[in-house]
Every structure is written in C-alpha cells, then in structure tokens.
C-alpha positions as a printed Julia matrix, in Angstrom:
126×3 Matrix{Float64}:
   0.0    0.0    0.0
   1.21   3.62  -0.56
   0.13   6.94   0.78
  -2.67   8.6   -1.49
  -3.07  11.46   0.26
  -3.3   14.39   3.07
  -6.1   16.64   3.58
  -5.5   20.07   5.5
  -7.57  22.24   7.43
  -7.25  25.45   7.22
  -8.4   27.97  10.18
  -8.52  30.66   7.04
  -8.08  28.97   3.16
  -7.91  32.45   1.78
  -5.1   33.43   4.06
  -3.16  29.84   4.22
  -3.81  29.09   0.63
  -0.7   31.66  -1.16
   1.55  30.38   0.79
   1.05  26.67  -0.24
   0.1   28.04  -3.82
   4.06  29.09  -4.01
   5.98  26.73  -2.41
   4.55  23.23  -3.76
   5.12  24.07  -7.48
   8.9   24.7   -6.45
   8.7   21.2   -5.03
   7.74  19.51  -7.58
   3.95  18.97  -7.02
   1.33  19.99  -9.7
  -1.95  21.81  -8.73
  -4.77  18.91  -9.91
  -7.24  21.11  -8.89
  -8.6   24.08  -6.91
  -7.29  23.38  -3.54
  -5.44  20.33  -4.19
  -1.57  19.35  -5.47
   0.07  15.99  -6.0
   3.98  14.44  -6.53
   4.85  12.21  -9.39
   3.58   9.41  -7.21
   0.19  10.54  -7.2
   0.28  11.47  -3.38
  -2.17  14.49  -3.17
  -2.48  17.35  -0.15
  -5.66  18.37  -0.53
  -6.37  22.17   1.51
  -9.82  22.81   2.41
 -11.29  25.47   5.06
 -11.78  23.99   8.06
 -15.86  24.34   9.64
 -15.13  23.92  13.39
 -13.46  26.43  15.43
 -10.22  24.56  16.94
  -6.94  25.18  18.57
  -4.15  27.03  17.28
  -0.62  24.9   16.09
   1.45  24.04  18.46
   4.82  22.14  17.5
   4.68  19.5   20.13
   1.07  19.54  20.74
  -1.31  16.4   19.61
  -1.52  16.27  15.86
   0.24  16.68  12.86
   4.23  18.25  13.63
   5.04  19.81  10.38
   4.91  18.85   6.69
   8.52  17.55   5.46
   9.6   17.63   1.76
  12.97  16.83  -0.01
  14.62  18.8   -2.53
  17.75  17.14  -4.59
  20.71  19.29  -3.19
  21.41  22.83  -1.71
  21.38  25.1   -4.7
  17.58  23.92  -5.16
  17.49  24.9   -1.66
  18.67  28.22  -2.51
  16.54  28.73  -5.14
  13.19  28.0   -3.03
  14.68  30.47  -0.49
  14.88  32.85  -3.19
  11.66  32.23  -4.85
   9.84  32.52  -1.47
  11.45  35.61  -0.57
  10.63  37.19  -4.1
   6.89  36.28  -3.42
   6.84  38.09  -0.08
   7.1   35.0    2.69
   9.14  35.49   5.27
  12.5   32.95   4.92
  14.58  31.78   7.32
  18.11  30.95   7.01
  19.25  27.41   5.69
  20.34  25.36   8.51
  23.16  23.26   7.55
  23.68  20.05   9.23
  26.47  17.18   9.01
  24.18  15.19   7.03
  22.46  17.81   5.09
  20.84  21.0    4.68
  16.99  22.28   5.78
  14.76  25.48   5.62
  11.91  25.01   7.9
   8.79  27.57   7.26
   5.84  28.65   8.44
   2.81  28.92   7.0
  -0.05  31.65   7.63
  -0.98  29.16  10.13
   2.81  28.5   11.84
   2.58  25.42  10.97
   6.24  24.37  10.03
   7.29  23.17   6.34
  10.62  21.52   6.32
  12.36  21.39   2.36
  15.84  19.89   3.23
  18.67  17.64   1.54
  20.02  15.01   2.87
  23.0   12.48   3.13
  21.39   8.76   2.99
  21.23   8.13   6.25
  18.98  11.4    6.88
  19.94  11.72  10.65
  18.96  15.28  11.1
  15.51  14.79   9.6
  12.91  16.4   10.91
C-alpha cells in the first residue's frame, strides 16, 4: 500500500492558501485542482477550510508536527529560499547540518514546512 493522500484544514483557506500556492510548485507537485496538489507518485495534499473552530498549532502539541519535503541538493534549496522571498514570505536561514541542509517555514498558520537535503542516512531529519 502507498500513501494517497493528506487533507489540511485550514483555520482561514484564503489566508493559508498563497503560501502553499508558491511553495509546492517549487517542489515539484502539480496543482490537480482548486485546492489540491500531487507528486509524481500521485500522493495528493488536498487544503480545504476547516468548519469547526479549533486550537491554534502548536509544534509538540497532539496532531500533525510539520509537513517535510525533499529537494535534490542545496542550490535547489537556494533557489526556493529565493523564490519565497521574491513572493513576499518570510525565509529563514538554511540550517546546515552534518548530514544535510533544511529550511523550515511557516505557514499563515505557523505550521512548520521543512524542504531539506540530505545524506542517505537522513539523521537530522525532521
């Protein structure tokens, strides 16, 4: 069995969705509809406005962590950095690692969205 896919909620869609808009393209996903994006595998992370008022994220709370995605070495890094940057998100520095490399995000939300590279053995991950 493989992972089909991830559906989001979203405390604000209109607010969240730019942000997700940007970045997944640069990742390699393709927008398959509206709200929706999916990898070459056919995994799809599906955004959709949430109808229930709930908590805000918190990193070690209950639930869902962050999103992690790979990107095939450092200058792609770079170039996400940069594209994110150009479109207005706020970008943190690239943490560098023995192992690899990572740029965690936030979404509108906080949420944290790791892009990294790394070594096989992937250590620093997450």
């Amino acid at each position: 069995m493989k992972l089909d896919h991830i559906v989001i909620l979203l405390a604000d869609l209109d607010a969240g969705l730019p942000f997700y808009a940007t970045l997944l393209p640069l990742i390699g996903l393709t927008r398959v509809r509206d709200h929706v994006w999916a990898n070459e595998d056919g995994v799809h992370l599906d955004f959709r406005q949430a109808t229930q008022p709930g908590h805000a994220y918190q990193r070690a709370a209950p639930g869902l962590n962050h999103l992690g995605f790979t990107a095939p070495d450092r200058a792609a890094l770079e170039a996400i950095r940069a594209a994110m940057a150009a479109a207005g998100f706020a970008v943190p520095e690239i943490q560098d690692y023995p192992d690899g490399s990572a740029i965690f995000f936030r979404d509108a939300e906080g949420m944290r969205v790791e892009v990294g590279t790394y070594d096989a053995a992937g250590s620093s991950r997450g």
